[in-house]
N, C-alpha and C positions, 0 to 999 in steps of 0.2 A: 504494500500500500504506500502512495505517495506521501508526504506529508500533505498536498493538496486534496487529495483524496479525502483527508480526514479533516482538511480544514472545512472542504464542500457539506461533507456530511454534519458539522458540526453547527454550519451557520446554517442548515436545513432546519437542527433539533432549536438552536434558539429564533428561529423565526417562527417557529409554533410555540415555543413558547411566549415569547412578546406576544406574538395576536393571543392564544388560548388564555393566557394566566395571567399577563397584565394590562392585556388592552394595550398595548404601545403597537400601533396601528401602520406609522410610518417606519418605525426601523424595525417591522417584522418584514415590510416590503423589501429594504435594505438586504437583510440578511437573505433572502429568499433570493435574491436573484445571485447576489453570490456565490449564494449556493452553487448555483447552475455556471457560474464563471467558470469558478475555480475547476468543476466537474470538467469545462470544456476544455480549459489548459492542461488537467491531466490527461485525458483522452488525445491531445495535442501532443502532447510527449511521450505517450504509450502507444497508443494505436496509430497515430498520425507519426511517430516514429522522426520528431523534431526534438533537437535539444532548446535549451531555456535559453542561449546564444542567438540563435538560429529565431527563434520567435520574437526576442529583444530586436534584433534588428529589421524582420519584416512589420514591426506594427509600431516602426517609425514611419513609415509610408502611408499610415491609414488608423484608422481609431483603435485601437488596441480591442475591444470588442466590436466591433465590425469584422478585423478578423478574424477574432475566434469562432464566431457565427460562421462566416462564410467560408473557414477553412474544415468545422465539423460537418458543416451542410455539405460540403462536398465528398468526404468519408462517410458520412450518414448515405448519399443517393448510391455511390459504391457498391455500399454496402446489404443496406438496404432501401429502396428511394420511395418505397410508402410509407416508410416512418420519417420522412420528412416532413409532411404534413403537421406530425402532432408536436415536432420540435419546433416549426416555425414560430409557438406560441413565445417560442423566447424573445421577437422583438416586441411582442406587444407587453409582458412583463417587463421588458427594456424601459419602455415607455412610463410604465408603472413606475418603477425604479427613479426614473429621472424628474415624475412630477414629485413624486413622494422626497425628494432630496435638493427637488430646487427650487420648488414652484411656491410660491405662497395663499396655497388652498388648504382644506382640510383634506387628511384621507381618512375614511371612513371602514367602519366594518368590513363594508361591500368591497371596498376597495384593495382592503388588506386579503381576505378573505378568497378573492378571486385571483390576487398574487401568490397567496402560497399555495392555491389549487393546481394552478398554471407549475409552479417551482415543482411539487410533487410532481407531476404530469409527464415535465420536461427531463426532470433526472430518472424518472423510471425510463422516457424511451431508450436515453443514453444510457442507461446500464444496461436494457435488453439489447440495444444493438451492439455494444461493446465488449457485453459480456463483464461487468462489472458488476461483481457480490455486493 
């Protein structure tokens, strides 16, 4: 296991916790997409078969999560490319993510709620298609 690996699975368990136990709405959203980051960097270095040099350098070129999106999406279609469908939720979480961290609105129940549905969603396909326990 990566230390990635465990940091993913780690900000999965406290983003349920924030939303389920304290109500902390916005950095349950936070965490949750993390979650799914950190999962695609490890997949980036395991299965995508890139060291942390190699990825340091290409995501000077472009938003650092732009490419980890579009470098799993493309091992994802590989691999398998009808489970591309259910990871695409990652940019709409994205989205979630960046109002929830920059925007000055509330986020709400519903809002946290369908972000860590999306997070579970998304790191279950990545583990079925990569084969990660």
């Amino acid at each position: 296991m990566t230390h990635l690996l465990k940091k993913s699975q780690d900000n999965h368990k406290s983003a349920l916790q924030l939303f389920g136990n304290y109500k902390y709405y916005a950095p349950s959203i936070h965490c949750a997409y993390y979650s799914c980051v950190q999962l695609m960097i490890h997949i980036l270095l395991t299965a995508g078969k890139k060291t942390e040099k190699q990825i340091d350098v290409e995501t000077q070129k472009e938003s650092s999560h732009n490419y980890y999106i579009r470098e799993v999406s493309e091992l994802i279609t590989k691999l398998q490319p009808g489970k591309l469908v259910e990871f695409n939720k990652i940019k709409e979480l994205k989205k979630f993510r960046r109002s929830s961290d920059y925007k000055d609105i509330e986020i709400t129940f519903d809002d946290a709620n369908k972000a860590t549905t999306y997070s579970e969603q998304i790191n279950s396909t990545l583990k079925k298609v990569f084969n990660i326990l």
